[in-house]
LUMTIDO-586001 format. One record per residue (C-alpha): x, y, z. Coordinates in nm, 4 decimals. Layout:
<pts>
(pt (X Y Z))
...
</pts>
This chain:
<pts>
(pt (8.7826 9.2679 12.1470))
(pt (8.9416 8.9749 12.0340))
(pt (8.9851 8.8802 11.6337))
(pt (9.1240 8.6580 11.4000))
(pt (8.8835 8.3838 11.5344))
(pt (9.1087 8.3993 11.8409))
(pt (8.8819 8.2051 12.0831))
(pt (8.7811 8.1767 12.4640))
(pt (8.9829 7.8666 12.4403))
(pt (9.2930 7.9862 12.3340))
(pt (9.2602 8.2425 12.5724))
(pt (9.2694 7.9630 12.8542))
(pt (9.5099 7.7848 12.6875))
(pt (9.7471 8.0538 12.6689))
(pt (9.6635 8.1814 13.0389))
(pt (9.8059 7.8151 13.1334))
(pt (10.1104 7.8413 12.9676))
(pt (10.1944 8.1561 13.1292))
(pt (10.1342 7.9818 13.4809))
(pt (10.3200 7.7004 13.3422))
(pt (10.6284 7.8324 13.1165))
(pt (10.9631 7.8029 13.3012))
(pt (11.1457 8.1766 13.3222))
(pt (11.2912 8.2536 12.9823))
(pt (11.6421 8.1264 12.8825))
(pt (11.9421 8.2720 12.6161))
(pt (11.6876 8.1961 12.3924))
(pt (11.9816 8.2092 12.0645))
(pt (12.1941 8.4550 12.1728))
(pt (12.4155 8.2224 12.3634))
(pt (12.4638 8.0043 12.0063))
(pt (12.4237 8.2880 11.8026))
(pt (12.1156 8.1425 11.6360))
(pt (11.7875 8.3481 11.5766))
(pt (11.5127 8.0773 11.6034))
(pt (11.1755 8.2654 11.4099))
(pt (10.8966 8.1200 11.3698))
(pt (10.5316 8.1245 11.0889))
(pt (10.2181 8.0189 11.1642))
(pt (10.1854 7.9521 10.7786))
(pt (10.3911 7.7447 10.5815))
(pt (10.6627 7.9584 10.3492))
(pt (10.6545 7.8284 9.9613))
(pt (10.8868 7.6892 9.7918))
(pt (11.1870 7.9617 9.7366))
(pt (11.1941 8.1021 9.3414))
(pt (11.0740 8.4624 9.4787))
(pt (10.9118 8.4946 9.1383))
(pt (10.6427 8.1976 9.2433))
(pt (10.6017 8.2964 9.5458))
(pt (10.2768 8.5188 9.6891))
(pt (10.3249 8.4964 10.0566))
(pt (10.4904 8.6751 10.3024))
(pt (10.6993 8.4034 10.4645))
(pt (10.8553 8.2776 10.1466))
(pt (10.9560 8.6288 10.0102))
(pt (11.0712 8.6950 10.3555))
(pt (11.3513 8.4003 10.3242))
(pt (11.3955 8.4496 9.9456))
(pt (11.5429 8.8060 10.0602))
(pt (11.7835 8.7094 10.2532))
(pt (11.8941 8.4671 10.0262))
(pt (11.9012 8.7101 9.7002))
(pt (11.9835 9.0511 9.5712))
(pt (11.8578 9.2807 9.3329))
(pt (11.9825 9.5208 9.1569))
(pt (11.9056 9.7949 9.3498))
(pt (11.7732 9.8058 9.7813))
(pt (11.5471 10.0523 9.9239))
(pt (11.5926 10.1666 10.2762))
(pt (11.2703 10.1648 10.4286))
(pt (11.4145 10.3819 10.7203))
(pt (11.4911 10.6806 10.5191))
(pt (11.3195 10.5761 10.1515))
(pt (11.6484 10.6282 9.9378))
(pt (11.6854 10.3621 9.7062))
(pt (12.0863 10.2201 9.7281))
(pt (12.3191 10.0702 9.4757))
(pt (12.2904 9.7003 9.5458))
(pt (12.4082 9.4536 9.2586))
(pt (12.4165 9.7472 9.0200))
(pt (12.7007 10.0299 9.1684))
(pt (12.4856 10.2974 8.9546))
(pt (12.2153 10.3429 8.7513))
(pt (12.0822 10.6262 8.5075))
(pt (11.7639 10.6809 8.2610))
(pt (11.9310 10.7125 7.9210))
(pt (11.5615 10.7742 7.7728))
(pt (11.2058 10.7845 7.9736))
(pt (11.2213 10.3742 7.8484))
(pt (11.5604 10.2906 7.8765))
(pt (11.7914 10.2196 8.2054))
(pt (12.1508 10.1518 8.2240))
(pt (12.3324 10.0003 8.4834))
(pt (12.6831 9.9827 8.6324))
(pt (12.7387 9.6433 8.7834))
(pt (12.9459 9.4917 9.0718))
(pt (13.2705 9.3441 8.9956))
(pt (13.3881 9.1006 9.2092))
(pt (13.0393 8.9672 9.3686))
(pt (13.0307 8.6357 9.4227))
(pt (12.7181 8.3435 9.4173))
(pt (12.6670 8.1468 9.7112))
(pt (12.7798 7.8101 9.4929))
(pt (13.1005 8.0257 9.4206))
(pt (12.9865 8.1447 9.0717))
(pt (13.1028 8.5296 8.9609))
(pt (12.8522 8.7805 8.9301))
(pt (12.8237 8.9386 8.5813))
(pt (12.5610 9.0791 8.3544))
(pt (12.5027 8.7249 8.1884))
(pt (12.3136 8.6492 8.5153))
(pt (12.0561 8.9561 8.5078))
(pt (12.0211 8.9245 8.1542))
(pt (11.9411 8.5230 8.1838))
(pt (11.7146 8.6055 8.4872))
(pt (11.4974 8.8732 8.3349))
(pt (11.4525 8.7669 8.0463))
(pt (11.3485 8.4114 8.1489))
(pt (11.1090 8.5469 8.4226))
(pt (10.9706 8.7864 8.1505))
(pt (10.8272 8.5076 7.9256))
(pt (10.4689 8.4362 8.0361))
(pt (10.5545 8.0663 8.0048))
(pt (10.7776 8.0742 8.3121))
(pt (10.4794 8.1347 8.5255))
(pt (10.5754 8.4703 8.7409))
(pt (10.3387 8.5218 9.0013))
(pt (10.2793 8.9093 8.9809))
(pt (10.3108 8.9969 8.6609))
(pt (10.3168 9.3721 8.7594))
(pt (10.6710 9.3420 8.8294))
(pt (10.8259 9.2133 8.5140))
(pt (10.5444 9.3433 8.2416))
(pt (10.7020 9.6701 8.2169))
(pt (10.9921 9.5225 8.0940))
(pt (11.0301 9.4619 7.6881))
(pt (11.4223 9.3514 7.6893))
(pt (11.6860 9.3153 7.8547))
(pt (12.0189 9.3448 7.6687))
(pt (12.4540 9.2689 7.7442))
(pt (12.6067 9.5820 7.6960))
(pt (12.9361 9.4430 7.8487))
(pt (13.0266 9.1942 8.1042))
(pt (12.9256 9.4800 8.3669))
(pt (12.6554 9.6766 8.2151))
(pt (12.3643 9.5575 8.0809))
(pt (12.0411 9.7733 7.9401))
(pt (11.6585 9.7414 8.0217))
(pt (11.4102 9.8440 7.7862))
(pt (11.0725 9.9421 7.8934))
(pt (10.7595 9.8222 7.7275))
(pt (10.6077 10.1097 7.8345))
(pt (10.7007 10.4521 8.0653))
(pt (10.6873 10.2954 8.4116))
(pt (10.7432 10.5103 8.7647))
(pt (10.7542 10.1528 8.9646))
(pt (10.9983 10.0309 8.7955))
(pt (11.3090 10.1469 9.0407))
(pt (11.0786 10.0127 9.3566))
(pt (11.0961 9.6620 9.1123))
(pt (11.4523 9.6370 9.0516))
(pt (11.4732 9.7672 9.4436))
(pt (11.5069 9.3489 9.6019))
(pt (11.1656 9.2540 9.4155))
(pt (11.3412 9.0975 9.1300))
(pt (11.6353 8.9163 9.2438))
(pt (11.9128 8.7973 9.0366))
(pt (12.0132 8.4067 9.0182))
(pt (12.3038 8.2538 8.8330))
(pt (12.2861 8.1970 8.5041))
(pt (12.4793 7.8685 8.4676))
(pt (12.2573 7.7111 8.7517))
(pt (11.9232 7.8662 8.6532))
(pt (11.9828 7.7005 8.3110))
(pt (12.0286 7.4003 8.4372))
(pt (11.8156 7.3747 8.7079))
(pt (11.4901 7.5828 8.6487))
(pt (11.2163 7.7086 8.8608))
(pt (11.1998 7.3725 9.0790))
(pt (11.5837 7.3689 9.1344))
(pt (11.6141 7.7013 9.1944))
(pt (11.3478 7.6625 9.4651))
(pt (11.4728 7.2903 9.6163))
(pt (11.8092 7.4509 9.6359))
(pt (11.8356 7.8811 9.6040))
(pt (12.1507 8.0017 9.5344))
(pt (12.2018 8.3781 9.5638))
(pt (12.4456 8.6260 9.6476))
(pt (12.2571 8.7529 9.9764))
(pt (12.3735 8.8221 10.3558))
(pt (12.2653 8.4458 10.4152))
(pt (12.2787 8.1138 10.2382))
(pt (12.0719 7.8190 10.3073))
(pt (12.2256 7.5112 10.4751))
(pt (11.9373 7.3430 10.5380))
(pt (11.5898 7.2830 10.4546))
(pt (11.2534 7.0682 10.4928))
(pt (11.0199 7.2476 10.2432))
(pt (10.7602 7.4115 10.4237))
(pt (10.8425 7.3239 10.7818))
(pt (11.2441 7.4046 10.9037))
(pt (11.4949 7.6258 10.7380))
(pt (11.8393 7.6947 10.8283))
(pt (12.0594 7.9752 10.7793))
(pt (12.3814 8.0632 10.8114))
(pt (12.5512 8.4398 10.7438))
(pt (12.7701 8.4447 10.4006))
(pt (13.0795 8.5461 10.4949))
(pt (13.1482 8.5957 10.1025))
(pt (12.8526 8.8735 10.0599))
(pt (12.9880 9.1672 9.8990))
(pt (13.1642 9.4396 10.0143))
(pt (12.9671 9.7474 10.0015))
(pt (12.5710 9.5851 10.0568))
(pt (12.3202 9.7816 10.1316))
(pt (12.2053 9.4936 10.3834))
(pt (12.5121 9.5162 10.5614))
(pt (12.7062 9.2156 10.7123))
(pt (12.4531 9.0955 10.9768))
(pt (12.5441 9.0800 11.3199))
(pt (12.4144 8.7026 11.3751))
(pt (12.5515 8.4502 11.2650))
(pt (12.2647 8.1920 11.2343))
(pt (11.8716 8.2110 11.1365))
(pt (11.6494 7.8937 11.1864))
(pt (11.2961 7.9139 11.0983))
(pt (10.9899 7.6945 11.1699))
(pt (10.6462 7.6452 11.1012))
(pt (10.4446 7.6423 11.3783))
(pt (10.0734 7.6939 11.2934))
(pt (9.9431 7.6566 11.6371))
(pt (10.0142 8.0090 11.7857))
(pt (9.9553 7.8946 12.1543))
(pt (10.2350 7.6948 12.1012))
(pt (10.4626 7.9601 11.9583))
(pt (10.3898 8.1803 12.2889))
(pt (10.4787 7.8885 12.4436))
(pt (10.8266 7.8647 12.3572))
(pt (10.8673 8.2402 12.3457))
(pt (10.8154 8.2755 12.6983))
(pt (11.0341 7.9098 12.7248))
(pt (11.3114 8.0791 12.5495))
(pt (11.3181 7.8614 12.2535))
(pt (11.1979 8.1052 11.9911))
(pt (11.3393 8.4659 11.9582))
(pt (11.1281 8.5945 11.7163))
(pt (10.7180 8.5911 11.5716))
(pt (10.4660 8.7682 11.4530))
(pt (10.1095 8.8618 11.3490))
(pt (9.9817 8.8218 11.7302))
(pt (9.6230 8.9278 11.7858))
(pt (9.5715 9.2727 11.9841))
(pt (9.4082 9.0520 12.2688))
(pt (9.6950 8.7771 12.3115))
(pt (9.9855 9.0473 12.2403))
(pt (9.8673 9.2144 12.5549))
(pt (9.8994 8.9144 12.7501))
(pt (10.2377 8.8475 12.6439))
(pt (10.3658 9.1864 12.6881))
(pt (10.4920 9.0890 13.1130))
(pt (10.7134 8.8225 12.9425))
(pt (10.8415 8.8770 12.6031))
(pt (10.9312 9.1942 12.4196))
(pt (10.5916 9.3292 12.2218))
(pt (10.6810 9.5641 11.9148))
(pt (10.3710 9.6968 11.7257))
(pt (10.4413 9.8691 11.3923))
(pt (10.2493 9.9638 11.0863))
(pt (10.2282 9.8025 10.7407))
(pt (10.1321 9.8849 10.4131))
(pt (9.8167 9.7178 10.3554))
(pt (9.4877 9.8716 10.4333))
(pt (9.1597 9.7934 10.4321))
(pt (8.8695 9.9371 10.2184))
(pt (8.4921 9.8701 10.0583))
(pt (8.5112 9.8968 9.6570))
(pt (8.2233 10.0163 9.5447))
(pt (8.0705 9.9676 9.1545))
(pt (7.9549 10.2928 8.9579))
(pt (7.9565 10.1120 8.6196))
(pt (7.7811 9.8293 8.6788))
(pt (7.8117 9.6204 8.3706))
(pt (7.4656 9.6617 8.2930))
(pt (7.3567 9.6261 8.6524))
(pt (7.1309 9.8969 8.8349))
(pt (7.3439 9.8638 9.1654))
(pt (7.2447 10.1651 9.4033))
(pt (7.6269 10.2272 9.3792))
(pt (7.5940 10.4053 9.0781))
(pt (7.4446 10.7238 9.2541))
(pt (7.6594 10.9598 9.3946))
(pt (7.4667 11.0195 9.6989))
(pt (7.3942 10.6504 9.8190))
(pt (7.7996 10.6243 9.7859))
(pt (7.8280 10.9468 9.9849))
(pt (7.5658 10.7710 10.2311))
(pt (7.7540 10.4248 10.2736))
(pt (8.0756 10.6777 10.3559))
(pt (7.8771 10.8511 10.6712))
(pt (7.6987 10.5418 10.7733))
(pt (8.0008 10.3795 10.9063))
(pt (8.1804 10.4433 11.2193))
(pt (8.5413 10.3717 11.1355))
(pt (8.7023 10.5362 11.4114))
(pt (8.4901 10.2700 11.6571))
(pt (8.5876 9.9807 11.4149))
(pt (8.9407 10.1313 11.4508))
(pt (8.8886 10.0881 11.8212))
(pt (8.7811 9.7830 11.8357))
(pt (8.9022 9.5517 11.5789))
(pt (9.2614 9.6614 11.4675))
(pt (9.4113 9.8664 11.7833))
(pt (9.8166 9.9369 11.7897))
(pt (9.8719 10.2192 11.5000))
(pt (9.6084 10.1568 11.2804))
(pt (9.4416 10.4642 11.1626))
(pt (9.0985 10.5735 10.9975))
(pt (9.1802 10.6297 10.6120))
(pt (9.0113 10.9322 10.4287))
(pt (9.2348 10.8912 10.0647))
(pt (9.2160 10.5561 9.8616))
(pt (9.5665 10.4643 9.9891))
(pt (9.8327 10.4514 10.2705))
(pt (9.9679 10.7226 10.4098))
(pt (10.3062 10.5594 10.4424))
(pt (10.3181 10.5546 10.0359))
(pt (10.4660 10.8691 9.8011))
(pt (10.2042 11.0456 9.6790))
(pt (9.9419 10.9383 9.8772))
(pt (9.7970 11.3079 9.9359))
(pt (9.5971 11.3015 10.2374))
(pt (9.3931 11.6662 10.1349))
(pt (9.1044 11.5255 10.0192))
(pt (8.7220 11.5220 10.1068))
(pt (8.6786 11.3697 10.4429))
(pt (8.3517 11.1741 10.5356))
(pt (8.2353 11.2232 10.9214))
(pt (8.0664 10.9265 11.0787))
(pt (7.6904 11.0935 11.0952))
(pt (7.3992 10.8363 11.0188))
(pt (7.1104 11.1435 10.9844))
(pt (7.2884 11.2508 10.7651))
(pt (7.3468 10.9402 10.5715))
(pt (6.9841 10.8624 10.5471))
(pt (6.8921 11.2428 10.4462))
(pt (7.1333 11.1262 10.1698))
(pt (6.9349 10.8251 10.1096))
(pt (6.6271 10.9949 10.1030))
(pt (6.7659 11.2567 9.7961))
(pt (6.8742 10.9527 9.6111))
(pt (6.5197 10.8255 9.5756))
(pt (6.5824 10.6048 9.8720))
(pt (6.3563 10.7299 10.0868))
(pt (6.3048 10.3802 10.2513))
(pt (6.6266 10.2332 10.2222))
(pt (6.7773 10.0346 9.9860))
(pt (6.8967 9.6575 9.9796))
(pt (7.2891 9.5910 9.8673))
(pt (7.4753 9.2810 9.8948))
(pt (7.8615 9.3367 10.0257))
(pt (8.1163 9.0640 9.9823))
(pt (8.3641 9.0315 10.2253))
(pt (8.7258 8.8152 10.1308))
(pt (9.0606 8.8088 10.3647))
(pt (8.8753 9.0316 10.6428))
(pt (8.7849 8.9062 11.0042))
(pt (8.3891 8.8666 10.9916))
(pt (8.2975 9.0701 11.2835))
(pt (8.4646 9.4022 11.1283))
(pt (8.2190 9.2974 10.7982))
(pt (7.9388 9.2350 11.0310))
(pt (8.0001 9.5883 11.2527))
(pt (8.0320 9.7174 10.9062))
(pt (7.6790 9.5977 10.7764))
(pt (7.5240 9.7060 11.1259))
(pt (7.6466 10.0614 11.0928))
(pt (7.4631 10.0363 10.7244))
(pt (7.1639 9.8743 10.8491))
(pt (7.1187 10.1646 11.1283))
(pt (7.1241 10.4496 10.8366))
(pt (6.8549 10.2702 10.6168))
(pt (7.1490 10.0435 10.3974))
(pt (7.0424 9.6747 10.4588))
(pt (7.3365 9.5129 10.3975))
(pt (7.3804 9.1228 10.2936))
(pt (7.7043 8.9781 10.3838))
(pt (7.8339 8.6987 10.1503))
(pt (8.1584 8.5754 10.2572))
(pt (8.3754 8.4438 9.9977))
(pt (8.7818 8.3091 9.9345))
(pt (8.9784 8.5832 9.7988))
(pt (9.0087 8.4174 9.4681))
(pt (8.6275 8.3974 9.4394))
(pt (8.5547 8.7462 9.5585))
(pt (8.8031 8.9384 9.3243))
(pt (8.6485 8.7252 9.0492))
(pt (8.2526 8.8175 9.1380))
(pt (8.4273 9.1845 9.1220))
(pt (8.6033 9.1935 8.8125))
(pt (8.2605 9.0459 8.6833))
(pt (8.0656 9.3282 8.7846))
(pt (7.8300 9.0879 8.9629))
(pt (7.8250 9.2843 9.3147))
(pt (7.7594 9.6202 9.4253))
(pt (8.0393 9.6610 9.7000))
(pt (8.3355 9.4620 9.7882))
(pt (8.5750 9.4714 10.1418))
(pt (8.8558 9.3621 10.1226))
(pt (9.2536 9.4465 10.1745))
(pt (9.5403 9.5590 9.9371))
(pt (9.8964 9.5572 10.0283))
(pt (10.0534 9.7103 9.7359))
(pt (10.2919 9.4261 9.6796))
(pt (10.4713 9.5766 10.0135))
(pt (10.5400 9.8635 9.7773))
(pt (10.5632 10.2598 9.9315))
(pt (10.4358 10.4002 9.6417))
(pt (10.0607 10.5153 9.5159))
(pt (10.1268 10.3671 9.2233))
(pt (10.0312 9.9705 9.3124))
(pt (9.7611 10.1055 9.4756))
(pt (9.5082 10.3767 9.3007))
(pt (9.6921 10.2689 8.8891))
(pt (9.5534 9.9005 9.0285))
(pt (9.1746 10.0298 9.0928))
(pt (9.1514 10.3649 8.9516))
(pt (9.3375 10.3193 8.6416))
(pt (9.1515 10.1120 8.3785))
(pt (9.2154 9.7811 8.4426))
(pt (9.0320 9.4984 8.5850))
(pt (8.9763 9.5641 8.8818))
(pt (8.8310 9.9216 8.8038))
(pt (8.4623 9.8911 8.8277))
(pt (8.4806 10.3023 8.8464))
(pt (8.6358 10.3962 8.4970))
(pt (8.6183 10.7749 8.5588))
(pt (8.8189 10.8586 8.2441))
(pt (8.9646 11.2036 8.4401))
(pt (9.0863 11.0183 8.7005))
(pt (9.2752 10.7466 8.4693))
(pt (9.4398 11.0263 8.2684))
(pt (9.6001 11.1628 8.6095))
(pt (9.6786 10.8194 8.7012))
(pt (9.8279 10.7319 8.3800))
(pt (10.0605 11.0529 8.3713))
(pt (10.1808 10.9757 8.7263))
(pt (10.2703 10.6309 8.6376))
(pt (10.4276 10.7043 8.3374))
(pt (10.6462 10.9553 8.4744))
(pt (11.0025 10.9936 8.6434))
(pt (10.9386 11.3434 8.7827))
(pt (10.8135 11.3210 9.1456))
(pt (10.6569 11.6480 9.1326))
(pt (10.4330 11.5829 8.8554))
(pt (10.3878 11.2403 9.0162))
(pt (10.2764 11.3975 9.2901))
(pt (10.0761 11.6617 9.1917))
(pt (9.8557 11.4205 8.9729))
(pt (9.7932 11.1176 9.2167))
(pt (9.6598 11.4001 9.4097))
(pt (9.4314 11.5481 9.1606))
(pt (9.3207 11.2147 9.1139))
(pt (9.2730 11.0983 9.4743))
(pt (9.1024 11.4213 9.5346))
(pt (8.8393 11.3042 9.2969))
(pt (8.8417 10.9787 9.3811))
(pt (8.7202 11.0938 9.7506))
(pt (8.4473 11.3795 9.6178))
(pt (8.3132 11.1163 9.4252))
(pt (8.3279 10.8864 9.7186))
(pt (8.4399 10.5688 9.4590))
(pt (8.5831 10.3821 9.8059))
(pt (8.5202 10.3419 10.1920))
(pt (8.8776 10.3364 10.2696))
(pt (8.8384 10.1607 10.6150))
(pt (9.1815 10.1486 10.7781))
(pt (9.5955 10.0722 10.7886))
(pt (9.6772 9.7452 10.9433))
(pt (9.9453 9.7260 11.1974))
(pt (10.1189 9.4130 11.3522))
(pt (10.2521 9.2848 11.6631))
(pt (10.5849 9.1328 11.6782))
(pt (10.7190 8.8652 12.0029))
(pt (11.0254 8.9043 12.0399))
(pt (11.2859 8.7795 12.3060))
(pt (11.4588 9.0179 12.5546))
(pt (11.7816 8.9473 12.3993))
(pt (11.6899 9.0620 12.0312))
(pt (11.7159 9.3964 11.8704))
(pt (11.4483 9.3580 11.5950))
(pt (11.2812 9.6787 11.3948))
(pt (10.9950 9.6121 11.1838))
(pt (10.9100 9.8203 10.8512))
(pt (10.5443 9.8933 10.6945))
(pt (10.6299 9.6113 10.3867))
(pt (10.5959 9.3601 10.6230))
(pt (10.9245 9.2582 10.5373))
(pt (11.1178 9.1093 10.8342))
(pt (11.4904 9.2118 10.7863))
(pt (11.6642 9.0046 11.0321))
(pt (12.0152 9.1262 10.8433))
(pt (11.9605 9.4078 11.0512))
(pt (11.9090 9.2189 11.3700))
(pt (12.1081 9.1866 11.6784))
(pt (12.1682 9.0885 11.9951))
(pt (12.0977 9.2954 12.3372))
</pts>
């Protein structure tokens, strides 16, 4: 089935283009250029402004942090910082670089992660997630290579932060440029420095042959990256299969199978998932949500392994816990709900619901016919179920509100492996909690507090395992993406939906 309004004509128009695309060329290898290409425009490149994929994606070749995870085998690497220790369960110490140079040809030292912090700290400068610099109180010169970060409060994130999510900019050129220079012209000390650029529509690339000795990212084996913005996808197939574009991605199930007898098709998992919040407090409101056993219904009602099936394909997977599987601690031995509609409206029936009951369900950043197979699935075990589509921004604000009963949506966890952006965000007493089980925040707020995995661990599952009984979520489903790719390139994808073409290379 097709989604992502993908329509009948695009389908035609893409079926011409295969009858019409000349045999593929070089594509870059033969001028060592990798020509990518997004459907939306990236923004402009201060990572700390920036929400979308596309720009981050850029920013991260451009910039370091600290610290690098490896996605492949989840060990987080010296990066601008040799080493690192926890000199109290709110203080970190690192051990910096010497000899690490900017892309303008300024030294690395700790002026320029103290100047960067602490400007991207102040609420004035206008970071976009907040979550990743409001666990941080100070951040203070111990010498020229050390400096000292001070916690506001006992944070387990904060390695996966300092791990390429907060980049480091020079100090000298921050100050004088700001948030708008920084993004007209980024200077970094990453595998790749910008040559060129036409803000939201053609960026050039080329490797920095003065990137430190000793990166986790490597020295990349090509030499060149130029990306586009090409928002009509027909037309990036187009010059995939022409040769004239190496690399894109986020290709519906439907089209990617199309492509697959040209161009190289790679399908691989990602962090965000799917789910239906559901509201047990309320806020004063009598929402049928607040009874255990409607909640328990709306969890049988739905067949997810059909939606599955239908809708998201590749290695998307029915969800039982309130998280990803590819994330620490997300346990996965918890209460499991079977699709089984009888029993959903004997459920029903002990709730007091003997006739059904009416709910409204917002829907934000999900394709319409998954809310609409949803609401059927409802509608079949007694639930009838008003759809109310709404912008993400509107949606998350009717939640926080308390003004609807259910809410489906999608969470990526800021790209982030760990449970921690995921159940602390709607389990642990903040806004977006319209659940407030005070057993469940306890657990959460031990976990995130904590630097011992094991106690990590073993709380996120206590609390997921509650989380689950009490059926607080429909956790719907992982989303997975398809990648073009030319015949020439060796490209892996990872589950943050981070593309690391520093890691690419040619066939």
């Amino acid at each position: 089935m097709k989604i992502l309004g993908t329509t009948a004509l695009a389908g035609a128009l893409l079926a011409a283009s295969f009858a019409l695309a000349p045999a593929p060329a070089m594509a870059g290898k033969a001028d060592d250029t990798l020509n990518a290409a997004f459907a939306l425009e990236p923004e402009a490149l201060d990572t700390y402004k920036i929400a979308g994929r596309e720009g981050l994606i850029l920013a991260r070749h451009i910039y370091d942090g600290l610290l690098y995870k490896d996605l492949d085998t989840g060990e987080i690497k010296p990066a601008l910082a040799k080493a690192w220790r926890f000199v109290d369960p709110t203080t970190m110490e690192f051990d910096l670089r010497e000899g690490v140079t900017f892309h303008n040809g300024a030294k690395f030292t700790a002026d320029d992660v103290v100047y960067t912090l602490t400007t991207v700290l102040d609420p004035a400068y206008g970071t976009r997630f907040r979550i990743a610099v409001d666990w941080i109180d100070k951040v203070e010169k111990v010498s020229d290579f050390q400096v000292r970060i001070k916690m506001a409060k006992p944070f387990a994130g904060a390695v996966e932060m300092l791990a390429d999510a907060l980049p480091i900019y020079p100090a000298a050129y921050f100050k004088e440029v700001g948030s708008a220079g920084m993004a007209a012209k980024p200077v970094g000390t990453g595998p790749y420095k910008l040559t060129e650029m036409t803000p939201g529509i053609r960026y050039a690339f080329e490797r920095f042959d003065g990137h430190y000795a000793g990166s986790p990212k490597g020295k990349p084996a090509i030499g060149k990256i130029v990306v586009r913005t090409i928002p009509e996808l027909n037309t990036q197939f187009a010059e995939l299969m022409a040769g004239k574009l190496d690399w894109t991605w986020r290709i519906p199930p439907d089209q990617a199978a199309r492509l697959a007898s040209r161009v190289q098709i790679v399908n691989g998992p990602i962090m965000r998932i799917s789910y239906v919040g559901m509201t047990v407090t309320g806020k004063g409101k009598d929402y049928p949500t607040k009874n255990l056993k409607v909640r328990q219904a709306i969890n049988h009602a739905v067949n997810r392994e059909a939606i599955v099936k239908a809708f998201a394909g590749g290695a998307s997977q029915v969800l039982n816990a309130a998280c990803n599987p590819k994330q620490f601690g997300c346990a996965q031995d918890v209460t499991k709900y079977a699709y089984d509609p009888t029993k959903a409206k004997a459920l029903l029936a002990e709730a007091g619901f003997a006739n059904g009951v009416d709910i409204e369900m917002v829907f934000a950043a999900m394709p319409r016919p998954v809310a609409e197979a949803i609401a059927n699935d409802l509608g079949k075990a007694g639930i009838r179920t008003t759809l109310n589509e709404q912008q993400y921004a509107a949606g998350v604000q009717k939640w926080r509100a308390g003004e609807l009963p259910a809410f489906f949506t999608n969470w990526g966890s800021y790209g982030t492996g760990d449970v921690a952006f995921i159940i602390s965000n709607f389990f642990g007493g903040g806004a977006d909690d319209l659940v407030q089980d005070k057993e469940v925040m306890e657990l959460v707020n031990a976990a995130d507090t904590s630097q011992d995995r094991a106690l990590r661990e073993a709380n996120y599952a206590e609390a997921l395992k509650k989380i689950a009984d009490q059926a607080y979520w429909l956790p719907m489903y992982d989303f997975n993406i398809n990648y073009g790719l030319s015949q020439q390139l060796t490209f892996k994808p990872h589950p943050d939906e981070f593309a690391r073409w520093w890691l690419s290379s040619w066939k």
